[in-house]
Every structure is written in structure tokens, then in C-alpha cells.
LOSE-118280 format. One record per residue (C-alpha): residue in one letter; x, y negated, z. Coordinates in steps of 0.2 Angstrom, whole numbers, padded with zeros to 4 digits, always signed. Example, Ala and Ser with C-alpha at 12.3 -4.5 7.8 and 13.67 -1.06 7.14 Angstrom:
A+0062+0022+0039;S+0068+0005+0036;
This chain:
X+0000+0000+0000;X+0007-0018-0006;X+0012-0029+0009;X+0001-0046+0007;X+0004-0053+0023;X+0023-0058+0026;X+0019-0071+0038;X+0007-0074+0055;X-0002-0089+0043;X-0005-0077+0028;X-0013-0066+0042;X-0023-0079+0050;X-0029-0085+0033;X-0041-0069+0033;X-0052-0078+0048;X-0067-0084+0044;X-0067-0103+0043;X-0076-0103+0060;X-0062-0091+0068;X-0050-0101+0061;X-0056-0117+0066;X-0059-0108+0085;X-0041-0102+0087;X-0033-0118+0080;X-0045-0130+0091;X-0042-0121+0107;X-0022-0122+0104;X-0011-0133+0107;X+0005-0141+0097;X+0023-0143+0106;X+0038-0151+0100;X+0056-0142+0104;X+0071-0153+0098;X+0087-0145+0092;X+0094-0132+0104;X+0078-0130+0116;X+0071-0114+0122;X+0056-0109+0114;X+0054-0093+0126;X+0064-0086+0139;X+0069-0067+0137;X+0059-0057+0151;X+0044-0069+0152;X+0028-0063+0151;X+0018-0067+0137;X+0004-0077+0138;X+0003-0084+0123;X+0007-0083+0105;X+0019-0096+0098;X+0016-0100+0078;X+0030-0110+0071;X+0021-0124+0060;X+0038-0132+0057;X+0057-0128+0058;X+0070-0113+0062;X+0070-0103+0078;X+0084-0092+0081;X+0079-0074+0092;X+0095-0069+0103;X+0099-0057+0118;X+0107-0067+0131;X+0115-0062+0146;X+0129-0073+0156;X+0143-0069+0145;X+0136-0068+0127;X+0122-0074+0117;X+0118-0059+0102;X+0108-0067+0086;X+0097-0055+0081;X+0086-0065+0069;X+0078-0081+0061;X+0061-0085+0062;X+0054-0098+0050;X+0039-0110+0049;X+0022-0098+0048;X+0030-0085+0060;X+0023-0079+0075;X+0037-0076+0089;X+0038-0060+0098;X+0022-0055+0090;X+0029-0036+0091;X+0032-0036+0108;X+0013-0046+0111;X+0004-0028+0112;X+0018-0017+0116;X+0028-0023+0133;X+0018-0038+0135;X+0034-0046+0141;X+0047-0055+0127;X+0063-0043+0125;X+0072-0058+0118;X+0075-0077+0119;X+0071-0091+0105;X+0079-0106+0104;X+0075-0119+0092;X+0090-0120+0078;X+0081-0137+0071;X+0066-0149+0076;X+0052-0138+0078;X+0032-0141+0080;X+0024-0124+0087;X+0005-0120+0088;X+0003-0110+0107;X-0011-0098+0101;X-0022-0092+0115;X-0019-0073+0116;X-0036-0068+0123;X-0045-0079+0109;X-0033-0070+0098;X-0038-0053+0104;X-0056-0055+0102;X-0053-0060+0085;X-0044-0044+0081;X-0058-0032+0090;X-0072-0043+0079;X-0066-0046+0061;X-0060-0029+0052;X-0053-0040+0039;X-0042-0049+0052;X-0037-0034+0061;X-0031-0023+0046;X-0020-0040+0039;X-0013-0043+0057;X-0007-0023+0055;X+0002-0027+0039;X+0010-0042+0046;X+0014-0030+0060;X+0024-0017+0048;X+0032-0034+0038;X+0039-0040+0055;X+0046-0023+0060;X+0054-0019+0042;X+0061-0039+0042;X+0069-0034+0058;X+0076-0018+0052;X+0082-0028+0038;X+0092-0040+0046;X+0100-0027+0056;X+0104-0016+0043;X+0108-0032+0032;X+0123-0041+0045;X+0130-0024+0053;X+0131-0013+0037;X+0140-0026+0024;X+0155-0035+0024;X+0156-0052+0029;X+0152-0058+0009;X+0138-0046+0010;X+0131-0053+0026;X+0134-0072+0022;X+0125-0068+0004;X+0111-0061+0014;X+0107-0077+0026;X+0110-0088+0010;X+0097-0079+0003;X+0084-0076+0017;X+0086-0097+0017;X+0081-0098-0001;X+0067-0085+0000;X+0059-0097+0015;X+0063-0112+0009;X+0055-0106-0007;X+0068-0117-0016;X+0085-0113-0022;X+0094-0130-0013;X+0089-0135+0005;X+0100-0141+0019;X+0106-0126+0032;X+0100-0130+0049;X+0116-0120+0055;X+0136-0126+0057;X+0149-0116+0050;X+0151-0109+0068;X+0132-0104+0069;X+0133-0094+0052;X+0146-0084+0059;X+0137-0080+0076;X+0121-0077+0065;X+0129-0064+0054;X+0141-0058+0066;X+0158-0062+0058;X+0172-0077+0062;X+0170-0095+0056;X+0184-0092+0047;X+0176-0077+0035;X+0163-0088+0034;X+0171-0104+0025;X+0183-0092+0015;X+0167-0082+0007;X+0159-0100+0005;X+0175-0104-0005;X+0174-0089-0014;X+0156-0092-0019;X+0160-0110-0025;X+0176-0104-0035;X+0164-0089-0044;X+0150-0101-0047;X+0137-0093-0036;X+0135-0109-0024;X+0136-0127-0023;X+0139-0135-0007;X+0142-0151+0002;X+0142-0153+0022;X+0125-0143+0025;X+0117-0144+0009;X+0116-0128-0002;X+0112-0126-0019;X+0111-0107-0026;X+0118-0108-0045;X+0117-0089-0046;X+0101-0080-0036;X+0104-0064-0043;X+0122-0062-0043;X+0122-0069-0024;X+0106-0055-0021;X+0117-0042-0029;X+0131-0047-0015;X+0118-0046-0002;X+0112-0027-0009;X+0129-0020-0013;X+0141-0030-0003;
């Protein structure tokens, strides 16, 4: 069966327009500059957290290290697979850029998913699309070579983005956490994929020259 709903908005989409209206009216938006905890690993979860706008980064922290596992970008639900699982966020988020998040109540939401069949068969699709994007990224950043990995984050950028040139809401030292390699792999593949004509690139801002040659880097390198 075709995945339709990659995102929690593609999900929520499948309210009716009185749902909809419901769980947007009885939410309510917060702002989280730069840097912010979005949710704290271990905290129950209450809520749901829809990113309306920006880049949240999902890590394990403990007291000595900070482990990037993912990025969450704008119409994602945070920690939506842990929502009806452990009931408690295995993780932390932290806001990589300015972000605006919709807190969605989580009995309102509930209901919705017991009421509308439509709504409750999309919200397990979107289900099986955050799990095999997770797989993804794992499988992605621990299973390629640095290139490979860099390749892949470019490219996640430009499938979210939905445009080939965008500014990256990471430093060069960010990247390298993210992907798990050294800052230093991470300016030399840059390099590389300027010299080879893949990408353009000045300060932050990225423009992909070559999507399938960078996507064959992310598959194969």
C-alpha cells in the first residue's frame, strides 16, 4: 500500500473541517528561539507538539554527550511514536532554528482517532512513515562513509525544503554531530562536492547543482 501521509499535517488533513477546526482551536502556538528545548527526554507526554515552522533536532542526552538522532521539519509531530507506546518522550528536541509549534491536545486527539476511520487509518500510515524515516536516518549516517552521510542530510534538506537552494539551519560543527563524523570530513566532502559540481555553497546557503548524482552518493556512498 502507497504511503500518502509523510507528515502529521498530511494526516490531520483527513479531519473533517469541523475536527479540524476543534483540534486547531483548542491548541495553542509557542515560539522556541534557536537552541531551546522543545521537550525534555523522560517527560511525560501530555501533549502533542506539531512544528508549524522551523527545524527541531531529536538527541539522547546524558551529562557527558548529546547523540543526534534525527531532524524534524515543519508539519511533523514530535515524539508521536512514543505518544501511544511509553507515554513518556525517550528523547529530547531542541530547536536547531526559530520555531512556531502548535501544542495539540492529546485527549481531543484521541477521540478523533476512535471517531473518524478515515483519520485513524492515515494517522497509522503516518505511523509506519515516522518509523521507516527513523530507520532511515539510522541506517543512512551509521552505514555510509562520511560523503555518503553528508550527501544524505543535503538531501533530506532539499526534500523538505522542497527546493534545491535553501540556507542550512546548522554550522559546520552541527553537520558533523548530526551525521556523526568530524568537522573536518565535513568541510573536505563540501569541497569535494563543489570541486565535482554537485553543490554550490556560500556561508550557510546551499544550492544542489546535481540532485541525482548527490542522491546516488547518499544510496551508494
Amino acid at each position: 500500500m502507497e504511503i500518502v501521509y509523510p507528515t502529521g499535517s498530511t494526516c490531520i488533513n483527513e479531519l473533517r473541517v469541523d475536527e479540524k477546526a476543534e483540534l486547531f482551536d483548542s491548541g495553542r502556538y509557542l515560539d522556541f528561539k534557536q537552541g531551546e528545548l522543545v521537550v525534555k527526554k523522560g517527560a511525560p507526554v501530555h501533549d502533542l507538539y506539531l512544528i508549524q515552522e522551523g527545524t527541531v533536532e531529536l538527541t539522547l542526552d546524558d551529562e557527558r554527550t548529546k547523540k543526534s538522532l534525527m531532524l524534524l521539519f515543519s508539519g511533523e509531530i514530535i515524539g508521536i511514536n512514543c505518544a501511544y507506546s511509553t507515554r513518556n518522550y525517550r528523547f529530547s528536541a531542541r530547536a536547531l532554528t526559530d520555531c512556531k509549534v502548535l501544542i495539540i491536545d492529546y485527549q481531543l486527539f484521541s477521540h478523533l482517532l476512535t471517531s473518524n476511520p478515515r483519520f485513524s487509518m492515515a494517522f497509522i500510515q503516518y505511523i509506519s512513515m515516522v518509523n521507516e524515516n527513523f530507520l532511515n536516518w539510522h541506517m543512512k549516517l551509521t552505514e555510509r562513509n562520511s560523503a555518503g552521510a553528508l550527501a544524505f542530510l543535503l538531501c533530506e534538506f532539499e526534500k523538505s525544503y522542497g527546493q534545491r537552494s535553501f540556507e542550512l539551519p546548522l554550522t559546520r560543527s552541527d553537520m558533523a554531530r548530526v551525521i556523526g563524523f568530524s568537522k573536518e570530513s565535513v568541510l573536505k566532502n563540501l569541497a569535494d562536492f563543489r570541486r565535482e559540481g554537485l553543490v554550490e555553497s556560500e556561508g550557510r546557503k546551499i544550492t544542489i547543482v546535481d540532485l541525482a548524482r548527490l542522491q546516488d552518493i547518499s544510496t551508494y556512498g
